[in-house]
C-alpha positions as CSV (number, residue, x, y, z in Angstrom):
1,X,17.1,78.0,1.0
2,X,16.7,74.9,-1.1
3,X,20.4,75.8,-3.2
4,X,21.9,76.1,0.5
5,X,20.1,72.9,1.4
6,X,21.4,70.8,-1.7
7,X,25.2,72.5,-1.4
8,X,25.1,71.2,2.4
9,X,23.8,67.7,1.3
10,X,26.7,67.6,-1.8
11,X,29.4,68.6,0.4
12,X,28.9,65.4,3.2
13,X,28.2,63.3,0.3
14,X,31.6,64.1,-1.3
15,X,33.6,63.9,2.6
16,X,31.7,60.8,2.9
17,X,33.2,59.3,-0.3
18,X,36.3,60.7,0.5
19,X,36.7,58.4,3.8
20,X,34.7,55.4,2.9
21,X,37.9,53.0,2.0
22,X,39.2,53.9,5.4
23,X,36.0,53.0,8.1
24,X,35.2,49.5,7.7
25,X,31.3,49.1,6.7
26,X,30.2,46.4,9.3
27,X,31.9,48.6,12.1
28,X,30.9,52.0,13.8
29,X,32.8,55.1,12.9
30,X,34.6,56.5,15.9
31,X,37.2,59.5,15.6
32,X,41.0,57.7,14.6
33,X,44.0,59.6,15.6
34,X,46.5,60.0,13.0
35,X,49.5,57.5,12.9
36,X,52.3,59.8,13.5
37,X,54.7,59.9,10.3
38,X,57.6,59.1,12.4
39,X,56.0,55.8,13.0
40,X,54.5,55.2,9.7
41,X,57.7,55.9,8.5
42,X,60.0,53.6,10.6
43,X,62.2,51.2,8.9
44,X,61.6,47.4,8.9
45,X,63.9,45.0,10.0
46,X,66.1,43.8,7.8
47,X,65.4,40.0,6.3
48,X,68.6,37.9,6.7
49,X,69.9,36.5,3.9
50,X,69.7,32.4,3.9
51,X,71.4,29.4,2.5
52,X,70.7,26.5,2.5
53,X,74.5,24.5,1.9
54,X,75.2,22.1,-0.7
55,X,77.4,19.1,0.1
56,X,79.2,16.0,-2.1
57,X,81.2,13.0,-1.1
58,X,84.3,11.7,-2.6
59,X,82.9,10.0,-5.4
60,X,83.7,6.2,-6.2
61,X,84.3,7.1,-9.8
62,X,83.9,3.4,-10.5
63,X,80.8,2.6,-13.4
64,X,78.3,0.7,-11.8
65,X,79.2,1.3,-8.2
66,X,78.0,5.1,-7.3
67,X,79.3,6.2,-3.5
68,X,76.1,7.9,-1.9
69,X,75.9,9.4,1.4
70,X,72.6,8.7,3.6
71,X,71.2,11.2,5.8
72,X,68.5,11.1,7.8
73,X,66.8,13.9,9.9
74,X,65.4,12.8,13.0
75,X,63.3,15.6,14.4
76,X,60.5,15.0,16.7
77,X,57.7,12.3,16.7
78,X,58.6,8.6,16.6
79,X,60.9,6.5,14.7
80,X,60.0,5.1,11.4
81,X,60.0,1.5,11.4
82,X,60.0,0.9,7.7
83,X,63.2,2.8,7.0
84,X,65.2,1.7,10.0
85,X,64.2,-2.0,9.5
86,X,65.4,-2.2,5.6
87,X,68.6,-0.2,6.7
88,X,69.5,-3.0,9.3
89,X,67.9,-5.7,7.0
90,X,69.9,-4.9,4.2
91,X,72.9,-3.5,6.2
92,X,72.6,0.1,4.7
93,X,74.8,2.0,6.4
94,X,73.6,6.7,7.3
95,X,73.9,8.9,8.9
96,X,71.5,9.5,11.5
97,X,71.3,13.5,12.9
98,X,68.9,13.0,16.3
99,X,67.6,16.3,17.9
100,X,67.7,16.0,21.9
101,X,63.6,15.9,21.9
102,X,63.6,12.6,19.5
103,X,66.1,11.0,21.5
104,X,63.7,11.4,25.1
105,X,60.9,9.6,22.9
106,X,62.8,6.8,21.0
107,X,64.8,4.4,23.2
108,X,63.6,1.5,21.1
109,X,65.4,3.0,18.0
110,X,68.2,4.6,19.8
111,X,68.7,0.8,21.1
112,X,69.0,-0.5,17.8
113,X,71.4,2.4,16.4
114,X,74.0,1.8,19.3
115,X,73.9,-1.8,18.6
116,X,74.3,-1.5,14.8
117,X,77.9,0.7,15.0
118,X,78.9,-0.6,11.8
119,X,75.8,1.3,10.4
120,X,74.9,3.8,11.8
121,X,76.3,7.1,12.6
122,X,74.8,9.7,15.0
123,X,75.1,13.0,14.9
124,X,73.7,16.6,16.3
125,X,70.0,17.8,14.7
126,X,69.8,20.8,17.7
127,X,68.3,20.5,21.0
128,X,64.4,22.0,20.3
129,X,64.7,21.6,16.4
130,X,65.0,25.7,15.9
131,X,66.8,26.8,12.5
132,X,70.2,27.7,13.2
133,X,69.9,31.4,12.4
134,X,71.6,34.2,14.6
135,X,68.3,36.9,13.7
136,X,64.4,36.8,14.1
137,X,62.7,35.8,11.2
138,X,60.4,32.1,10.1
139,X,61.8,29.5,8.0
140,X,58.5,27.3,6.9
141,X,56.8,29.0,10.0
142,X,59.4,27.8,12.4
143,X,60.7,30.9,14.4
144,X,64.4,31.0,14.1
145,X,66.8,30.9,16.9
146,X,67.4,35.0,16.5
147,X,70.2,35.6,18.4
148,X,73.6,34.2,18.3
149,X,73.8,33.0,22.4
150,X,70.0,30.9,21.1
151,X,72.0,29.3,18.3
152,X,74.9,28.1,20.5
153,X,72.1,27.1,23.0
154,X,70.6,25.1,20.3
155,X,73.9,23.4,19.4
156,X,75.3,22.9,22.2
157,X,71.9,21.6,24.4
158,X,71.8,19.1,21.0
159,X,75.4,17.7,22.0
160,X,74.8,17.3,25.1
161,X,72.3,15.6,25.2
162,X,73.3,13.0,23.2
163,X,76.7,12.8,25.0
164,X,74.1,11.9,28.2
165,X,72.2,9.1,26.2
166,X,75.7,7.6,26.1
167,X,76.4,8.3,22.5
168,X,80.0,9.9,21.2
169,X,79.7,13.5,21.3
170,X,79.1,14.9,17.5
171,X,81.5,16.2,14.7
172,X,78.7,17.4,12.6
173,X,75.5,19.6,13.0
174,X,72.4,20.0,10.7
175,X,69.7,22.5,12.2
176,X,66.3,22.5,11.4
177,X,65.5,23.9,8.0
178,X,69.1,23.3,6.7
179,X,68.7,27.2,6.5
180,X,71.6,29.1,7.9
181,X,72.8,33.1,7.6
182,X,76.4,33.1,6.8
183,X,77.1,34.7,10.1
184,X,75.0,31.5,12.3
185,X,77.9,29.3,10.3
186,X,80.9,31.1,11.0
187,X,80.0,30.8,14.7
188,X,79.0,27.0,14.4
189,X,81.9,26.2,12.6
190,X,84.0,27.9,15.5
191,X,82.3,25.4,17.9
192,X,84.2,22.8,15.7
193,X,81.7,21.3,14.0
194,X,80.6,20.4,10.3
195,X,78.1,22.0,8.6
196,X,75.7,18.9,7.0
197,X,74.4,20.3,3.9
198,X,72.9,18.2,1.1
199,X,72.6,17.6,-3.0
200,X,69.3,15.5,-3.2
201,X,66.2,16.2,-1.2
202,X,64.8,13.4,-1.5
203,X,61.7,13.4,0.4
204,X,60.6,16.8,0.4
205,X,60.4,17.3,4.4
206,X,58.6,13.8,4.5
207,X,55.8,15.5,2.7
208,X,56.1,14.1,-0.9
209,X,54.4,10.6,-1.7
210,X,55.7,7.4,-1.9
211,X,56.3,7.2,-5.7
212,X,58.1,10.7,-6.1
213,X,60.1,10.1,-2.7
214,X,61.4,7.1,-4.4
215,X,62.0,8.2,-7.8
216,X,64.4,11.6,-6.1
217,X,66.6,8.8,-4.2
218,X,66.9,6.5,-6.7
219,X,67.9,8.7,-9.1
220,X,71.1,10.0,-6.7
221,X,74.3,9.7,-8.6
222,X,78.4,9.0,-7.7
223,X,79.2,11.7,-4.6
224,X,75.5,12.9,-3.5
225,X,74.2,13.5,-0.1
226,X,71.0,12.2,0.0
227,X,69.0,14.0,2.9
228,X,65.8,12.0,4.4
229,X,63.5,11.9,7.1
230,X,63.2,8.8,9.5
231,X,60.4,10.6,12.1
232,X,57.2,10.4,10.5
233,X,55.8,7.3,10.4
234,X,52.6,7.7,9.4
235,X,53.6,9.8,6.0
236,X,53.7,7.8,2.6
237,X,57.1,9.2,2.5
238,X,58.8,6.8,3.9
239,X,57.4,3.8,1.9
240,X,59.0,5.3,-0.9
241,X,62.6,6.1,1.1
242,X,62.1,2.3,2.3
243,X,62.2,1.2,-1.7
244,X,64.3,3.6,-3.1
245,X,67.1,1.9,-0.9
246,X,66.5,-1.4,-2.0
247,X,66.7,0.3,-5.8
248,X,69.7,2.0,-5.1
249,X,71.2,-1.6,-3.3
250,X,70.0,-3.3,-6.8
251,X,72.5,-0.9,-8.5
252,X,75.7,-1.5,-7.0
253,X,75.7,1.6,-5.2
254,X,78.5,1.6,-2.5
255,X,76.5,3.6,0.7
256,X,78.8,5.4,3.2
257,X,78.4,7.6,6.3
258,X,79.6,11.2,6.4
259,X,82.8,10.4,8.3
260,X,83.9,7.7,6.1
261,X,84.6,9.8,3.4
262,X,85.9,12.8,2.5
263,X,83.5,15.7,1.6
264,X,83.0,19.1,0.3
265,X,80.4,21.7,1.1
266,X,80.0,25.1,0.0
267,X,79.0,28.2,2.2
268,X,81.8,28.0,4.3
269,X,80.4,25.0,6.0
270,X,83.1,22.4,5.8
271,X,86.5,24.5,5.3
């Protein structure tokens, strides 16, 4: 009686072992159906493949005098008065990509842009800041458009509303991210518009501090696109676009807007 006794107690002690990575401790241990294989077996969907599209301006090719493009993001929250004040102070002209949510909350700014045309020019960011990509997936945590009908909505809503805030309707689009599949730009492009890639970041998404923010811009060379953000205030960021311009001024470089010049970006985005 004792061997059968000691055979019974070794055999749940050994199914006990077996199972005890698959009950959680602090939990009781109810009867789990098994995940059929056909579902434990289904494919995942696919993870589009993103770029994120370089772009240079005709360069000056004169020593001393380097042609940089300024661009600045405007995405949601409120303008930032130390970078748009040294840009009119110093007569600095960019180019300015507004997203139709920025443009409900910044009059003030959108005042001053319209009454600077010399400086600045305005172009399409998107209508709710969603990354122009045509299939589900996150960029940073930001859920993409997904479908290609959401990415036209997104470009199109964008135009529009700046076309009702009285601006000129846009050549060029940037979406949020400045991720794109290569299938999102062929359809953008067939709207007509430019694709506004980049060739410095210089402020990291308006995350980086004030000292490396300025040391990326300054350093931009003949025929870069310099990409910026003028929407966040209250980051240190912008202290450090706001003296990186009056660095780059103190060089000789010769600033120009998108549409001044002509330009070349790779993906597809400008041909």
């Amino acid at each position: 009686m004792n061997r059968i006794l000691l055979a019974s107690a070794f055999l749940l002690v050994s199914i006990s072992a077996a199972f005890a990575d698959e009950i959680p401790s602090a939990l009781p241990t109810p009867a789990v159906s098994p995940v059929p294989a056909a579902i434990s077996l289904a494919p995942k969907a696919p993870v589009p493949k993103l770029v994120e599209p370089h772009l240079h301006i005709a360069r000056s090719n004169i020593a001393g005098h380097a042609r940089i493009a300024l661009t600045f993001d405007a995405c949601m929250g409120q303008a930032d008065e130390r970078i748009l004040s040294t840009l009119v102070r110093e007569r600095i002209p960019a180019t300015i990509f507004v997203t139709a949510r920025w443009l409900k909350r910044n009059p003030a700014a959108l005042a001053v842009f319209v009454q600077n045309p010399d400086l600045f020019e305005l172009e399409n960011h998107g209508q709710n800041h969603i990354p122009a990509v045509d299939t589900p997936t996150l960029i940073y945590g930001i859920a993409s458009a997904g479908s290609p009908q959401v990415v036209r909505q997104e470009v199109e809503g964008g135009a529009a509303a700046m076309v009702a805030a009285g601006l000129p309707a846009p050549h060029w689009f940037r979406g949020s991210t400045a991720k794109y599949d290569l299938s999102a730009i062929g359809e953008i492009r067939a709207m007509g518009y430019r694709i506004a890639g980049y060739s410095v970041n210089g402020d990291g998404g308006s995350l980086l501090g004030a000292g490396i923010t300025e040391k990326r811009i300054a350093s931009a060379k003949d025929g870069d696109v310099v990409i910026s953000h003028i929407n966040q205030p209250t980051h240190a960021a912008g202290e450090g676009v706001a003296n990186a311009l009056a660095d780059l001024k103190a060089k000789g470089t010769q600033f120009v807007r998108l549409g001044d010049v002509e330009d070349t970006g790779d993906d597809k985005t400008t041909e």
